[in-house]
Structure formats: C-alpha cells, structure tokens
LUMLUMDREN-2810 file (N, C-alpha, C; in Angstrom, 1 decimal):
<atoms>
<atom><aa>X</aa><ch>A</ch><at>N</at><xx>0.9</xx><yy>-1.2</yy><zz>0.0</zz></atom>
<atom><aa>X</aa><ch>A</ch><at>CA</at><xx>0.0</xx><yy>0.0</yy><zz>0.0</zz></atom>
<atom><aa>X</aa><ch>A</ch><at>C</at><xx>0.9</xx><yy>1.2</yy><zz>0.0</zz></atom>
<atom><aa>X</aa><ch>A</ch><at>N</at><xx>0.3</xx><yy>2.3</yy><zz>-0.7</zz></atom>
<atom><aa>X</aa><ch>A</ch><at>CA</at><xx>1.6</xx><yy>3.5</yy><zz>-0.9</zz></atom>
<atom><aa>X</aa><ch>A</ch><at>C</at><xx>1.5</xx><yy>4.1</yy><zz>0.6</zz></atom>
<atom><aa>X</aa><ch>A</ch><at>N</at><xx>2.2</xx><yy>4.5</yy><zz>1.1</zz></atom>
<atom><aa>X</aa><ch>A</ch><at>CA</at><xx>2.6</xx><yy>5.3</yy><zz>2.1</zz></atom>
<atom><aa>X</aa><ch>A</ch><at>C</at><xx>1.6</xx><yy>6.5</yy><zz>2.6</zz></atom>
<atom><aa>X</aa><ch>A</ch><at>N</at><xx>0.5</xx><yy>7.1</yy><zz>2.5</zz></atom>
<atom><aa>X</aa><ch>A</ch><at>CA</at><xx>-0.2</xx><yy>7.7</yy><zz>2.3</zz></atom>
<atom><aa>X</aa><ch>A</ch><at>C</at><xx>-0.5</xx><yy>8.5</yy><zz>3.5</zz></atom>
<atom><aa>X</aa><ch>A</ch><at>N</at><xx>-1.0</xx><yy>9.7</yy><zz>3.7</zz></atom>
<atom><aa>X</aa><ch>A</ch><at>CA</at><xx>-1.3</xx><yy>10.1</yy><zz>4.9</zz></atom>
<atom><aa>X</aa><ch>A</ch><at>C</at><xx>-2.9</xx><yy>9.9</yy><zz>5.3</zz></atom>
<atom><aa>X</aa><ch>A</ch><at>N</at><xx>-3.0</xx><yy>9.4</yy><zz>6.3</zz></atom>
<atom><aa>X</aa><ch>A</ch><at>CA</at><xx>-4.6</xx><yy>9.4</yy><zz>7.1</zz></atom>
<atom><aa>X</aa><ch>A</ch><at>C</at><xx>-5.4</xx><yy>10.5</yy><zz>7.0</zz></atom>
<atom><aa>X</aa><ch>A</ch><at>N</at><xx>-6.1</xx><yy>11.0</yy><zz>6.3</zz></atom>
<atom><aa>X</aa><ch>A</ch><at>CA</at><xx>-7.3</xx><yy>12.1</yy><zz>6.3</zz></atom>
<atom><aa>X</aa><ch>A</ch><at>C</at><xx>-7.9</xx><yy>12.3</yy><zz>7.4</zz></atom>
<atom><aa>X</aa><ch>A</ch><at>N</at><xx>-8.2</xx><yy>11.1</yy><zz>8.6</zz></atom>
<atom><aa>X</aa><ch>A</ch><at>CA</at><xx>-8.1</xx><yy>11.8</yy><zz>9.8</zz></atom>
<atom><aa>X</aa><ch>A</ch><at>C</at><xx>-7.8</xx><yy>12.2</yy><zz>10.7</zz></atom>
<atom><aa>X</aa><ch>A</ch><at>N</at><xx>-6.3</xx><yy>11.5</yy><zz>10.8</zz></atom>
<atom><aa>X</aa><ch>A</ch><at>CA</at><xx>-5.4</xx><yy>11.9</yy><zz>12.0</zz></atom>
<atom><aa>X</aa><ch>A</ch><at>C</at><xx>-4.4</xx><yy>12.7</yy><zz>11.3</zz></atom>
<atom><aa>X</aa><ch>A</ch><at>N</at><xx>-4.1</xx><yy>12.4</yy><zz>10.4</zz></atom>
<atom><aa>X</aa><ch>A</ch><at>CA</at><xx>-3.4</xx><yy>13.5</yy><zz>9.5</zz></atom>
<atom><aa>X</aa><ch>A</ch><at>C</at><xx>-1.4</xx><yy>12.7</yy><zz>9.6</zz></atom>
<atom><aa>X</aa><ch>A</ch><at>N</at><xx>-1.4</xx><yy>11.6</yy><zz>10.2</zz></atom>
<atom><aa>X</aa><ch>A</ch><at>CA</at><xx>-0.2</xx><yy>10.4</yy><zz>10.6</zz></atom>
<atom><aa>X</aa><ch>A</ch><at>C</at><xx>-0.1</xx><yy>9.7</yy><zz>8.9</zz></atom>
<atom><aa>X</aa><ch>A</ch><at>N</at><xx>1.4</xx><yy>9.2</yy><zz>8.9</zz></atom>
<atom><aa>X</aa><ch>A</ch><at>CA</at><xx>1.9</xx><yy>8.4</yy><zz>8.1</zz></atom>
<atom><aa>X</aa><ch>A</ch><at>C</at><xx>1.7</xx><yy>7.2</yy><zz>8.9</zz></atom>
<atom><aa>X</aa><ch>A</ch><at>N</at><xx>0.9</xx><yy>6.3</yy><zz>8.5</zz></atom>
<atom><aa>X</aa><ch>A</ch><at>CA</at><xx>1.7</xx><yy>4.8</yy><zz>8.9</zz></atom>
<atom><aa>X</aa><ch>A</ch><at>C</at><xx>1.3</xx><yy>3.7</yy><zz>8.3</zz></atom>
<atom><aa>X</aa><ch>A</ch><at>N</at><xx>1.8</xx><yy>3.2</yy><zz>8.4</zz></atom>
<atom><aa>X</aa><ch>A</ch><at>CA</at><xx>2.1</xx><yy>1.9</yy><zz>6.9</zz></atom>
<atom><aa>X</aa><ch>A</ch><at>C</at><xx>0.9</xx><yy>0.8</yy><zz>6.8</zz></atom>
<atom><aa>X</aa><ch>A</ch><at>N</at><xx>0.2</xx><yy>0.7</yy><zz>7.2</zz></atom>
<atom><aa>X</aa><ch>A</ch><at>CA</at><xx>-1.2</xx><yy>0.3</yy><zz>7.1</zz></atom>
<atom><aa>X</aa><ch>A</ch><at>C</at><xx>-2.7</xx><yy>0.9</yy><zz>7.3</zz></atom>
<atom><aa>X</aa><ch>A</ch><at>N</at><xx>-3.6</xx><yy>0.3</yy><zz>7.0</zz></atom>
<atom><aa>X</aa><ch>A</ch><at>CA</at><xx>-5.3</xx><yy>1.0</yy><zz>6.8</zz></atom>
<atom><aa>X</aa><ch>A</ch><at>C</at><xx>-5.8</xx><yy>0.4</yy><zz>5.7</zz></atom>
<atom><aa>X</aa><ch>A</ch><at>N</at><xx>-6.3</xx><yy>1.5</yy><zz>5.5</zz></atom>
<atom><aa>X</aa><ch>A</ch><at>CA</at><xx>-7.5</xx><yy>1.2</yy><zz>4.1</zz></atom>
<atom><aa>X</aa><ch>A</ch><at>C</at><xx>-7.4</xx><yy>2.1</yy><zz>3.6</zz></atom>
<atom><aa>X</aa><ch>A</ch><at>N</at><xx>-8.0</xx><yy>2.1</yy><zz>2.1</zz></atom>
<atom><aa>X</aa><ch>A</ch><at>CA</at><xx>-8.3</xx><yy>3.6</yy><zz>0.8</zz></atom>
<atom><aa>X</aa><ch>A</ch><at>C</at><xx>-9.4</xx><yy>3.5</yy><zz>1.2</zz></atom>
<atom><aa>X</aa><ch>A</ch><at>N</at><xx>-10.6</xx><yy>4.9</yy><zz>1.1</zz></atom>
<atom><aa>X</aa><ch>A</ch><at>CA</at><xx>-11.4</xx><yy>4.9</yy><zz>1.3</zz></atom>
<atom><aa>X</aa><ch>A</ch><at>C</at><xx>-11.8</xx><yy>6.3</yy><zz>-0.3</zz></atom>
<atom><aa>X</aa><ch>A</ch><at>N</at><xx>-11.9</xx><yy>5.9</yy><zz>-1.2</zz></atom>
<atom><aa>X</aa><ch>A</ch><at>CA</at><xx>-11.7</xx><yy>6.7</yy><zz>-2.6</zz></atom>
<atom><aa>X</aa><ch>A</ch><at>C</at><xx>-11.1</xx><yy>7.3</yy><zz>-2.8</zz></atom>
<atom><aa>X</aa><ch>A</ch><at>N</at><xx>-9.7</xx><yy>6.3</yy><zz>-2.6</zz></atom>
<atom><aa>X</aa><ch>A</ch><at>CA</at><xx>-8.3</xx><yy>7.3</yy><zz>-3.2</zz></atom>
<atom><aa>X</aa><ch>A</ch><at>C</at><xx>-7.9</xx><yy>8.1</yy><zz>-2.0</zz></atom>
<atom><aa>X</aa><ch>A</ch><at>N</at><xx>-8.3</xx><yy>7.6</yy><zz>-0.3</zz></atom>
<atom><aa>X</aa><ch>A</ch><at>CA</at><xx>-8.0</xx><yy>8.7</yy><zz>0.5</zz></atom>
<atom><aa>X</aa><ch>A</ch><at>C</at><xx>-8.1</xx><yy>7.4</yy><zz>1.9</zz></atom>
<atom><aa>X</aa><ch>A</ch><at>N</at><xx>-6.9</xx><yy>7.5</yy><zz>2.6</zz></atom>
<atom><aa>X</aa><ch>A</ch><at>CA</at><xx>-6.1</xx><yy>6.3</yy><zz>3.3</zz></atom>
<atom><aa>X</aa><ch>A</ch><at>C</at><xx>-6.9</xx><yy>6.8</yy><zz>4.6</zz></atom>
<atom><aa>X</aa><ch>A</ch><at>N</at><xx>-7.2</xx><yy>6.2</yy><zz>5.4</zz></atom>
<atom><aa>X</aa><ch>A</ch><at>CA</at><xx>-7.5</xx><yy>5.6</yy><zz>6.9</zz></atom>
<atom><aa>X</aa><ch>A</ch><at>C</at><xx>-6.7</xx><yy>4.7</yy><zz>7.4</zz></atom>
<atom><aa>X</aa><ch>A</ch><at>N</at><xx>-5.7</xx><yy>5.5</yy><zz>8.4</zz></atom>
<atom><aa>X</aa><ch>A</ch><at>CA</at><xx>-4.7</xx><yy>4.4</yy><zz>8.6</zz></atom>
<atom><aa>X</aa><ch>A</ch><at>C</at><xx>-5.3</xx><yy>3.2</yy><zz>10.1</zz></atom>
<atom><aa>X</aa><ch>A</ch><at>N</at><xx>-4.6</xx><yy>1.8</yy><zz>10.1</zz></atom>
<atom><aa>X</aa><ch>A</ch><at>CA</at><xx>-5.2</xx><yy>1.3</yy><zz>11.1</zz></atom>
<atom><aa>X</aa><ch>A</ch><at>C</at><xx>-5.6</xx><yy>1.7</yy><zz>12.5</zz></atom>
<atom><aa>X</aa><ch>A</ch><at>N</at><xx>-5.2</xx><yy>2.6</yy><zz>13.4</zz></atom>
<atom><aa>X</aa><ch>A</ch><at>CA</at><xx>-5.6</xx><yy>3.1</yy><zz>14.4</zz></atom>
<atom><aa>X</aa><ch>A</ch><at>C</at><xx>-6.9</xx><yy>3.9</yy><zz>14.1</zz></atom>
<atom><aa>X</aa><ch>A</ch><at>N</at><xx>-7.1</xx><yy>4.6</yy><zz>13.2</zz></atom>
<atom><aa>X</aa><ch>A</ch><at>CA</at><xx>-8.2</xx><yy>5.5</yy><zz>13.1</zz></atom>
<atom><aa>X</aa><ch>A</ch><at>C</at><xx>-9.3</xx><yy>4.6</yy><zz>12.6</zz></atom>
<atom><aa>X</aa><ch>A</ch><at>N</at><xx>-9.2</xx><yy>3.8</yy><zz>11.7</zz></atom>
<atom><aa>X</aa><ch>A</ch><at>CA</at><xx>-10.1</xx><yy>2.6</yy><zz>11.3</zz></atom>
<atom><aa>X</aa><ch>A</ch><at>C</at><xx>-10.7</xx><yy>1.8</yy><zz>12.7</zz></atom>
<atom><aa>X</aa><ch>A</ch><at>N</at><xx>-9.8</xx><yy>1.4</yy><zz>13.5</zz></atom>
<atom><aa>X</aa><ch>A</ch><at>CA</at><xx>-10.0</xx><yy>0.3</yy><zz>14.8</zz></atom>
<atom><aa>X</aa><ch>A</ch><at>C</at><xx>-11.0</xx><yy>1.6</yy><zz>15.6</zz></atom>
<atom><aa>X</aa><ch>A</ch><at>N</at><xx>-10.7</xx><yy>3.2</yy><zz>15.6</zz></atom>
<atom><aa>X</aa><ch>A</ch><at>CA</at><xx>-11.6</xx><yy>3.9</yy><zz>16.3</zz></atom>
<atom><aa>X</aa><ch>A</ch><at>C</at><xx>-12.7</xx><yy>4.1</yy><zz>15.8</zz></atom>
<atom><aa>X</aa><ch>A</ch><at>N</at><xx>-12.9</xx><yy>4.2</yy><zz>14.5</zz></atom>
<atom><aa>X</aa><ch>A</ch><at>CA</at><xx>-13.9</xx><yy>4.2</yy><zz>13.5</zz></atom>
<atom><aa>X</aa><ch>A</ch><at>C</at><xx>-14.9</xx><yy>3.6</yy><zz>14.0</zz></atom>
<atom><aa>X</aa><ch>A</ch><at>N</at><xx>-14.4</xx><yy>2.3</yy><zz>13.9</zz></atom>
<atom><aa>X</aa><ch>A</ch><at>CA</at><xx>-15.5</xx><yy>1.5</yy><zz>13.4</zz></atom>
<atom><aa>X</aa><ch>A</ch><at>C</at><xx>-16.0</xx><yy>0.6</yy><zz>14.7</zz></atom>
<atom><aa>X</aa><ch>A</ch><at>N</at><xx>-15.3</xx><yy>1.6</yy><zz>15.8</zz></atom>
<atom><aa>X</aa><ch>A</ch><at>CA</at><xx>-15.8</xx><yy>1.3</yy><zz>17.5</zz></atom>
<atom><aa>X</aa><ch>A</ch><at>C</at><xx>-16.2</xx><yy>2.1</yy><zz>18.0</zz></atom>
<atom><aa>X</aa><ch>A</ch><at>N</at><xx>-16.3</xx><yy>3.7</yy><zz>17.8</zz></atom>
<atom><aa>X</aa><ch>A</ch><at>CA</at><xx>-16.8</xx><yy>4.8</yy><zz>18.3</zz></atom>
<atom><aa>X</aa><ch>A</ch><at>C</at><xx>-18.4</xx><yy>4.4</yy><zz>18.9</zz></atom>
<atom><aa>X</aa><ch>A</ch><at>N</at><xx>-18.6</xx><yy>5.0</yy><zz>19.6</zz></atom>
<atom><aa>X</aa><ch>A</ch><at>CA</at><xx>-20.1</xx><yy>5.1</yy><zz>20.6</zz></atom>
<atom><aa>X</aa><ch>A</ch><at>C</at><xx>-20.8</xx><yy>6.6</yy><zz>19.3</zz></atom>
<atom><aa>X</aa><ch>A</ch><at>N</at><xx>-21.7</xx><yy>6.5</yy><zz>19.5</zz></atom>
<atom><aa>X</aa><ch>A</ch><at>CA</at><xx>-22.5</xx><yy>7.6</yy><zz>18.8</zz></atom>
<atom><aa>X</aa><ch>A</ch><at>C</at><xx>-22.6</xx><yy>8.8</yy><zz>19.3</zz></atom>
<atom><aa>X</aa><ch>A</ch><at>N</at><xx>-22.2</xx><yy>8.5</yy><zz>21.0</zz></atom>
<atom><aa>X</aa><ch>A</ch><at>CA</at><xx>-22.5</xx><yy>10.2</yy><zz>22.0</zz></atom>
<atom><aa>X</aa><ch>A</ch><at>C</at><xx>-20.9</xx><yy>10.5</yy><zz>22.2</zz></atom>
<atom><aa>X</aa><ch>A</ch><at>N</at><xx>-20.2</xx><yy>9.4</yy><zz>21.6</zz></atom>
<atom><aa>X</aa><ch>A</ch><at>CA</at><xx>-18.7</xx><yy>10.4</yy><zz>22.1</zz></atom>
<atom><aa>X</aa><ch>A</ch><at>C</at><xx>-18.2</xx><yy>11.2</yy><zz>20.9</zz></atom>
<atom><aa>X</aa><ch>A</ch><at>N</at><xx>-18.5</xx><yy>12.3</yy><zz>21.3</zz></atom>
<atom><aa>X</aa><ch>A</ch><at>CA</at><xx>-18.1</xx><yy>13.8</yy><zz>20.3</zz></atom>
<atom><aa>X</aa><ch>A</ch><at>C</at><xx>-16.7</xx><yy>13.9</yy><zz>19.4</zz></atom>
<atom><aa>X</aa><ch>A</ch><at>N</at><xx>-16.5</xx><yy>12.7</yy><zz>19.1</zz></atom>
<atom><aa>X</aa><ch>A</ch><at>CA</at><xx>-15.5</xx><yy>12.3</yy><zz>18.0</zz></atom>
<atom><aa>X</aa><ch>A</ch><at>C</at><xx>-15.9</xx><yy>12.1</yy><zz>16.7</zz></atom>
<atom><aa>X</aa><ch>A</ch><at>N</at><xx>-17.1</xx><yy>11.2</yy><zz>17.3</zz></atom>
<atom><aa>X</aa><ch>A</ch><at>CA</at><xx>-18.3</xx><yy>10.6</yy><zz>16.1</zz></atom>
<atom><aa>X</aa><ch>A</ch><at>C</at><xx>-18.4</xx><yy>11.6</yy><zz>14.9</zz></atom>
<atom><aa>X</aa><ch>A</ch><at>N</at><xx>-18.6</xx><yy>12.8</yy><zz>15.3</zz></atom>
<atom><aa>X</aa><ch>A</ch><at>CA</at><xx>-19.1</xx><yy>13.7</yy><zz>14.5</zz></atom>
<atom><aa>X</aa><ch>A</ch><at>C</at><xx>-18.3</xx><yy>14.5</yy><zz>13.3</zz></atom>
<atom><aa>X</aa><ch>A</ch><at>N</at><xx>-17.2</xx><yy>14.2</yy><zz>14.4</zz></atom>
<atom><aa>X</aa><ch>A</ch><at>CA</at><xx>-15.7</xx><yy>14.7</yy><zz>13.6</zz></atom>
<atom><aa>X</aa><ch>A</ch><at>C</at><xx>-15.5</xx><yy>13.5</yy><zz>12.3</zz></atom>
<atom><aa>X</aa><ch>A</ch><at>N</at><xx>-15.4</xx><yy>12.5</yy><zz>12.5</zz></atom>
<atom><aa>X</aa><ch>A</ch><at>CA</at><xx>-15.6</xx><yy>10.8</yy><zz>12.1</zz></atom>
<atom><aa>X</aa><ch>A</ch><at>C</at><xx>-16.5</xx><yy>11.3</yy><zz>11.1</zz></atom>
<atom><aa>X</aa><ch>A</ch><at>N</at><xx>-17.6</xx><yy>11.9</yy><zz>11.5</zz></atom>
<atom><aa>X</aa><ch>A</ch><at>CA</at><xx>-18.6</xx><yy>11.5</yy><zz>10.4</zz></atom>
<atom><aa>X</aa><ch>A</ch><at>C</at><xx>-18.7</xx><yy>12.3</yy><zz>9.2</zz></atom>
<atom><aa>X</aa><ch>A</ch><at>N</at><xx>-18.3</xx><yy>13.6</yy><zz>9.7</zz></atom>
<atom><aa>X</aa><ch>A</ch><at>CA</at><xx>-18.2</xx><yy>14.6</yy><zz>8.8</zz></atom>
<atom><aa>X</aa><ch>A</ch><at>C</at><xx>-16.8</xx><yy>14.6</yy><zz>7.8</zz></atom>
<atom><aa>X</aa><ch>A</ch><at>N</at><xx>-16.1</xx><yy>14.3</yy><zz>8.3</zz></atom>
<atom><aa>X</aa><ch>A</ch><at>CA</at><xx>-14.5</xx><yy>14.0</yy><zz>7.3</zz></atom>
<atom><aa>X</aa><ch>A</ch><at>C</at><xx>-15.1</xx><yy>12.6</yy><zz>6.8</zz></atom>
<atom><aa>X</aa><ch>A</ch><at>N</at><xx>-15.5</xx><yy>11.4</yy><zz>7.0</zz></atom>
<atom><aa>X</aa><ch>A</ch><at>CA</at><xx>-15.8</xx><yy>10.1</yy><zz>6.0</zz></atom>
<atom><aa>X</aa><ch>A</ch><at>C</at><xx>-16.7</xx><yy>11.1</yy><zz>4.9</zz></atom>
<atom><aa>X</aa><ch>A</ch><at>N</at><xx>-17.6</xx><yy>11.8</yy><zz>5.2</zz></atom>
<atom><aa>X</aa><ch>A</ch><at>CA</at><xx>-19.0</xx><yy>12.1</yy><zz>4.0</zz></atom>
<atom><aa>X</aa><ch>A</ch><at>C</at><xx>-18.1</xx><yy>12.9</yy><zz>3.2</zz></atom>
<atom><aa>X</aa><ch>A</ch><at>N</at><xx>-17.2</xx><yy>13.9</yy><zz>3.6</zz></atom>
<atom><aa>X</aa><ch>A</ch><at>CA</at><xx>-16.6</xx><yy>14.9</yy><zz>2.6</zz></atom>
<atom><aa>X</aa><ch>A</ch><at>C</at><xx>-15.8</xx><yy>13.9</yy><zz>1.7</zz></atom>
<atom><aa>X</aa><ch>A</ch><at>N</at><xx>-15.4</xx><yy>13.0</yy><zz>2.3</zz></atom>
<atom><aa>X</aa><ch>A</ch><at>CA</at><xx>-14.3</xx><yy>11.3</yy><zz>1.1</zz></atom>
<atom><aa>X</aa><ch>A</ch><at>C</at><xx>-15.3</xx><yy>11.1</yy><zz>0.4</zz></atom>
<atom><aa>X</aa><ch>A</ch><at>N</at><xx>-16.6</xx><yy>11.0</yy><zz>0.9</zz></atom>
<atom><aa>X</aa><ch>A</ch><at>CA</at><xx>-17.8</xx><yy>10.4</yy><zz>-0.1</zz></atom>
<atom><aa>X</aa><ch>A</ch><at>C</at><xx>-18.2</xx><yy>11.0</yy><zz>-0.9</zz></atom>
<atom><aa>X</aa><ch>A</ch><at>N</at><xx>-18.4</xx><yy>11.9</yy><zz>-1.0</zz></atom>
<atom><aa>X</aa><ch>A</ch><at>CA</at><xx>-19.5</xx><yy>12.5</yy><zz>-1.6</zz></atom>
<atom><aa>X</aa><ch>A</ch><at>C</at><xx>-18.7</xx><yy>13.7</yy><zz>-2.5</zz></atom>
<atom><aa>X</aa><ch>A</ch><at>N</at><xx>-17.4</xx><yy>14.1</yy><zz>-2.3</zz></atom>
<atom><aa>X</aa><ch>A</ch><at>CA</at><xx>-16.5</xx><yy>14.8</yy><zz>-2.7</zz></atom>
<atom><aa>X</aa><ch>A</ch><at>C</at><xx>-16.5</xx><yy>14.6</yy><zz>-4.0</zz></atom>
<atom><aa>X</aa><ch>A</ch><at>N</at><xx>-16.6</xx><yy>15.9</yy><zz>-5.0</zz></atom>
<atom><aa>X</aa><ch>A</ch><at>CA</at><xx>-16.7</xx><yy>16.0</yy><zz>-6.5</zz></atom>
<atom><aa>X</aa><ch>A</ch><at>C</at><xx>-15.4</xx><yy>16.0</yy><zz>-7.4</zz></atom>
</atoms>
C-alpha cells in the first residue's frame, strides 16, 4: 500500500484502508469502526468520511 497520509489523524503509517483514493490508517479505522454515537469524535468521524464520499 503507498505510504499515504490518514485524512483523519493526518499520521503516516504503513497500514489501513483507501477509502476513494484517500487512506484511513489502522488506528483510526479500529476507532472508527468502535466509536459510541454520543462520544463527540463521532461527528468529527462523520463529517471528514461524507466529505471522502460525496466529494466532486
């Protein structure tokens, strides 16, 4: 996997996922995808994944 920086922690590290051409590295993925819905991260989480998504 290319070396890429995390769109949400903004870290180099050598594993994750592409998420359209735009890297989630494994620490922020393992937080991701364990987050609670009322801890005020979520939102930060949710709003940087839609901007990957939906981005023109």
């Amino acid at each position: 996997m290319e070396n890429k920086v995390c769109f949400l922690c903004g870290k180099k590290e050598g594993s994750g996922i592409i998420l359209k051409g735009e890297k989630i590295c494994s620490n922020c993925e393992f937080e991701l995808t364990n987050i609670s819905v009322v801890n005020p991260k979520y939102h930060y989480f949710e709003e940087k994944v839609k901007n990957v998504l939906f981005k023109k």
